[in-house]
N, C-alpha and C positions, 0 to 999 in steps of 0.2 A: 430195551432199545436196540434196533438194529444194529454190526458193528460201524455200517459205514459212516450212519447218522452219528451215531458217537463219536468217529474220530475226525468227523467235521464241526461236530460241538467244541471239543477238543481243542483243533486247531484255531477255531475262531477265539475261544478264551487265552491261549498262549499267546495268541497276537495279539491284544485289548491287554493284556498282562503285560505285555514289552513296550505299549507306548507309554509314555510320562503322563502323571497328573495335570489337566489342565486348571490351573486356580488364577484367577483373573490377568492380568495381562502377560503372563510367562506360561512356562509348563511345566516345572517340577513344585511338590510341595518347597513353601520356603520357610527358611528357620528364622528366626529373630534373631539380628545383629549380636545381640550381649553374646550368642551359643557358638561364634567364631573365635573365640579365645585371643591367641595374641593380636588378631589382627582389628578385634574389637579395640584393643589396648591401644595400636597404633592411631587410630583415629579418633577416637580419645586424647591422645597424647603425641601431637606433630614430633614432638624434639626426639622422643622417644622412639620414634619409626627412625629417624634419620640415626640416629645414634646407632638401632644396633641393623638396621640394613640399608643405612642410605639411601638412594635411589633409584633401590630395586622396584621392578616393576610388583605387584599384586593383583590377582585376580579374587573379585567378594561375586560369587555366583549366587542365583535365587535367597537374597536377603531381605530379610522384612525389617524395618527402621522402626517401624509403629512402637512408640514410648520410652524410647531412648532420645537422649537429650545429647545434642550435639552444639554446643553453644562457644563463638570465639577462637573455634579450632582453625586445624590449618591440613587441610589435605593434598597429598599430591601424589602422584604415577599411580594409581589407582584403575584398574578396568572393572567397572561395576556391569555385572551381566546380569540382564534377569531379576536387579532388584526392584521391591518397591520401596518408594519413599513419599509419605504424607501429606500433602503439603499445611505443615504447621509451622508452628514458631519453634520445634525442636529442633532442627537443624537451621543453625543462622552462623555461616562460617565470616573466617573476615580471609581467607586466599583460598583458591584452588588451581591448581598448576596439573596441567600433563595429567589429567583426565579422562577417559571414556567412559561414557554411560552408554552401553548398549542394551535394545529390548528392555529398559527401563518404563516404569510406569510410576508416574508423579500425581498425588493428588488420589481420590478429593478431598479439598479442604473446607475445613468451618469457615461460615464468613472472616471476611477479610486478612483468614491466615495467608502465611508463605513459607517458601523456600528461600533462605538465602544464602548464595553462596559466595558472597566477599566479592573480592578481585580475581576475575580469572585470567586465566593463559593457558593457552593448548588447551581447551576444552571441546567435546567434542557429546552431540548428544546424536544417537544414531539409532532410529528406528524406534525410538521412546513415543510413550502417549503421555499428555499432560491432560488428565481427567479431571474437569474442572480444578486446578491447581494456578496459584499466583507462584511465579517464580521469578526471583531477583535477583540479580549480578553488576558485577563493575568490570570494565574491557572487554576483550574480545571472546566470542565462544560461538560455535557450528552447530547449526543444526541441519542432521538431514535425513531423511525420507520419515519424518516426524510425525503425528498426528497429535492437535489440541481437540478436544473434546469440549463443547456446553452446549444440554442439551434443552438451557431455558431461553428462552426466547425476547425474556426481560432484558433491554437497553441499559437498565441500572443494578443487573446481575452479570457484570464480566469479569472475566480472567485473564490477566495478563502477562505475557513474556517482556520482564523491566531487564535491559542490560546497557552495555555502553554501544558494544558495536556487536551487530548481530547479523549471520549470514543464514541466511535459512533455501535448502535445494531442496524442491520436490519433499515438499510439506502439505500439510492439508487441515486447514482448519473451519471448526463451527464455532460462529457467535465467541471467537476469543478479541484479541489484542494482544500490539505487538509495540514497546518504546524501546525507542536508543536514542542516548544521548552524542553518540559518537557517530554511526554508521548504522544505515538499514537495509540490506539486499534480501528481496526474495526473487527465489530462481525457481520458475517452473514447479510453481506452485497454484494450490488452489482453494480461495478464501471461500465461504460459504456461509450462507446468510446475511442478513444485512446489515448485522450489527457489530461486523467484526473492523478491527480500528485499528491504523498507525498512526502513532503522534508521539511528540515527545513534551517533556513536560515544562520543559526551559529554552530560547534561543539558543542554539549552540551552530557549532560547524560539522552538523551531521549532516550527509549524501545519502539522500535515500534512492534505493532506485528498483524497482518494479518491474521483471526482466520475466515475458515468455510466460506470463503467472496468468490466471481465469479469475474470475470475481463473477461468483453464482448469487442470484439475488441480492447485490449488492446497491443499500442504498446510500448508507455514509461508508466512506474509504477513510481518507485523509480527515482526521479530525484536530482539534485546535491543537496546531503542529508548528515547529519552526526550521524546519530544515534549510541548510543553506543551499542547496541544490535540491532539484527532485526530478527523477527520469522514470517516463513512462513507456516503456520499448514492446512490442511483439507480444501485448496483453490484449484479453476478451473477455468484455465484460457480458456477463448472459443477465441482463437486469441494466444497472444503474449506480454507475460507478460515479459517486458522489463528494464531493472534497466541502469540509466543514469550517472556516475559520484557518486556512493553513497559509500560512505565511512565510512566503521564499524570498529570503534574499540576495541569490544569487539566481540560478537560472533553471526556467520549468522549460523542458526537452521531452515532447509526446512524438514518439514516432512509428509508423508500422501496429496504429491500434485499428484494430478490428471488430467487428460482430458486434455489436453494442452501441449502448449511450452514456459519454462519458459527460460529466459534468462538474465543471472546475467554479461556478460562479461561486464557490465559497474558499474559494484563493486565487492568492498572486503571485507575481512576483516583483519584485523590483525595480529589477534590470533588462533580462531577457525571456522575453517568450519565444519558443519555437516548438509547433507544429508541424508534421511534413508527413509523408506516405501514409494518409490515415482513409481510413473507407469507415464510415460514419453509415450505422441502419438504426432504422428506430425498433424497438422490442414489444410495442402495440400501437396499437391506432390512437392509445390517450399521448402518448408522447407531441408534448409541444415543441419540442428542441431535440436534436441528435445528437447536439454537439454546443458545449457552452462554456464561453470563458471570460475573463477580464481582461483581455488583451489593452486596454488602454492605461493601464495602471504602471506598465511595465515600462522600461525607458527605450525599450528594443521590442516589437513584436514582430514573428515573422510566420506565415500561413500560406505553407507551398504543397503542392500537388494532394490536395485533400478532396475526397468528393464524400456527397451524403446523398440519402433520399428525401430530405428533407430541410428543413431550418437548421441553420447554422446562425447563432448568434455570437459574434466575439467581443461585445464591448462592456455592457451594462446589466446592473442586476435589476433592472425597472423601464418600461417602457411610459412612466406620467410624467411627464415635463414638469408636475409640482414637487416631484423626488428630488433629494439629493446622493449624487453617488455616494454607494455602501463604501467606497474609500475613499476617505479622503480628500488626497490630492491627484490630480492627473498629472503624469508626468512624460506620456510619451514623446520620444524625438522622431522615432520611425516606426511605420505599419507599412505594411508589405503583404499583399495577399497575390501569389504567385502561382499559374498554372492549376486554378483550381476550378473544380467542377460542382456548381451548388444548386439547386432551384431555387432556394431563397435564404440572404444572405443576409445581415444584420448587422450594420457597425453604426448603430445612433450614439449619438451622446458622447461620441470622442473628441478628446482634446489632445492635438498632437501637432507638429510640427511640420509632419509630411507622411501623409497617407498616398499608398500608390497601388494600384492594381493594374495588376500586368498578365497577358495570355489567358485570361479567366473565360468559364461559359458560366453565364448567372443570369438565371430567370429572372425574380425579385428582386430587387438590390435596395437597399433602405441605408443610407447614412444621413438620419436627420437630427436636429437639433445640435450641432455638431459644430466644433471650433479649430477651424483646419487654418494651419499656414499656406503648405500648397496642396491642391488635390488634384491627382494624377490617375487618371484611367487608359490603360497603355496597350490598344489590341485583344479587345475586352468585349465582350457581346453579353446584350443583358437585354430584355425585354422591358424592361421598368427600373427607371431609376428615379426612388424619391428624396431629394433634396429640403424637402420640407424645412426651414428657420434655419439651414446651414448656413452661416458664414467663413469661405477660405480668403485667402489671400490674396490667394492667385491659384485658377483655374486651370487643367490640362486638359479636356475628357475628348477622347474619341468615342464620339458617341454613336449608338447603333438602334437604341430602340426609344420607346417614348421616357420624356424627361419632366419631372413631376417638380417645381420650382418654388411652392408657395411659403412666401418669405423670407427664401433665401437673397444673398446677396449674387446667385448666379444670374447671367444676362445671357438667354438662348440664342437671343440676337449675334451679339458676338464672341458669347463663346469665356468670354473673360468676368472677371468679377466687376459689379456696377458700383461706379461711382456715388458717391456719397453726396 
């Protein structure tokens, strides 16, 4: 062999010799926990870590968990680098305190195993993948620039991240879920596929809120959920952001969403709805709706400077007069659609107190079968307005284009509601 070719063979093996072994989500080979000696012991044994080093920090680099049993313990200051962990029933703690998991890899698990790790604080998971893995917790803990993995595509094959309050930044998930019982923030993240899910599993006074995050092929979002607030800020859904059974008690806040079709007729709220700086686009030609919600459920709704290319419907989950609304009771006091831009716009079958549109451009306008106190249209252009079986109160409209009246209690005549 030539000598130059050789000492390019050479060089190229010395370097291939100096990088680490890559073995699945880390790069150095890893040992099995038990082959850490004392520090195997400490996490084994909480009282016994604090006894003989207190509160010192630890570093467990490239550790494998697989068939060690970690059952009722108690860990804490701990920086786990690099390891893996199963997601089984072998580790099922009841505290973890003052944690880092970094470049961790979780999972995968046998059906319906998990991870549990007690009550946390100061936890903190950073750049970890949960590969198919259920993982469980109680209070607060971080995730971030994380990735969950499921690469099945079955709706009754999911993995879930269970904890109280959970923050997750610039994460990225397929086909998982996500519960908290306490708090739910994701930040500038991005869900994928349609089957991935927030909800929690009991009414609580959890705030979820959805900040600056993508939803790729999303067809259910929000599923049977009870968050007491829920905010939807500066999100894109590339698909069909869809809410299943989710029920707010306090107030849904959609602002600054873009690119997409969002679709809330499978929640509420109570109290308040608000809408505001949304640009509503449909994602095919089969889209019926751009944009959907229950605005009449709420005891406040309000729908300001939003435009779509399309249908906007805010009231009802049924356009058959032999329906009865999917909730309940109506309880609106106030609708407010303000400064909006729509072609065709949809608020039949509300019952509210006082409906008002003010500075709108609306092509279509439909509020039929509908049970208004007063109904106020305020510097408002619309080409079609159908009144169809409305009964208000008392009439406002400045009207601009034709007006479609059939068995309402409107009088085009004069403008007021007709006598009985």
């Amino acid at each position: 062999m030539p000598s130059k070719t050789r000492r390019r063979l050479l060089t190229r093996l010395s370097t291939l010799a100096a990088l680490p072994l890559l073995t699945g989500f880390g790069f150095a080979r890893k040992k099995n926990i038990r082959e850490f000696g004392r520090v195997y012991d400490y996490l084994r044994d909480g009282q016994l870590r604090l006894k003989e080093i207190d509160k010192k920090r630890v570093t467990i680099e490239n550790a494998e968990f697989n068939g060690e049993d970690f059952i009722n313990g108690y860990w804490g200051y701990y920086d786990f680098v690099n390891c893996h962990f199963p997601a089984s029933y072998i580790i099922q703690l009841i505290q973890t305190v003052g944690c880092n998991f970094i470049e961790c890899e979780f999972g995968p698990s046998r059906k319906d195993d998990s991870i549990g790790f007690g009550v946390c604080r100061d936890v903190l998971f950073r750049r970890c993948k949960f590969n198919m893995a259920n993982v469980g917790f109680g209070g607060p803990a971080d995730f971030e620039a994380c990735e969950c993995v499921n690469p099945d595509p079955d709706p009754n094959h999911r993995y879930t991240l269970n904890g109280g309050k959970m923050l997750l930044t610039k994460c990225e998930s397929t086909n998982y879920s996500y519960a908290a019982d306490e708090s739910l923030v994701l930040r500038d993240c991005t869900m994928r596929k349609g089957s991935s899910k927030l909800y929690s599993n009991r009414k609580s006074s959890a705030d979820y809120q959805l900040i600056s995050s993508t939803f790729e092929d999303a067809e259910t979002i929000l599923w049977p959920s009870y968050p007491k607030n829920l905010t939807i800020s500066r999100c894109v859904a590339k698909g069909i952001f869809r809410a299943q059974g989710c029920e707010v008690e306090g107030t849904i806040l959609l602002e600054h969403l873009s690119a997409g079709h969002f679709d809330l007729w499978g929640g509420a709220s109570s109290q308040k709805l608000h809408v505001k700086d949304c640009q509503f686009n449909a994602i095919d030609e089969k889209t019926r709706a751009y944009f959907r919600c229950i605005g009449g459920y709420s005891k406040e709704t309000l729908i300001e400077r939003v435009s779509a290319g399309g249908l906007v419907n805010l009231t009802t989950a049924t356009d058959k007069t032999t329906e009865k609304f999917r909730y309940p009771k109506a309880q609106n006091d106030l609708f407010i659609v303000r400064g909006c831009k729509i072609p065709h716009l949809k608020i039949n079958w509300l019952q509210s107190a006082n409906l008002r549109l003010e500075n709108c451009e609306i092509g279509q306008l439909e509020i039929r079968d509908a049970q208004i106190g007063k109904l106020e249209i305020v510097n408002t252009k619309f080409d079609r307005l159908d009144l169809s079986r409305t009964v208000a109160t008392e009439y406002a409209l400045d009207a601009s284009g034709e007006i479609v009246d059939t068995g309402s209690n409107y009088d085009k005549a004069t403008g007021k509601a007709r006598k009985k």
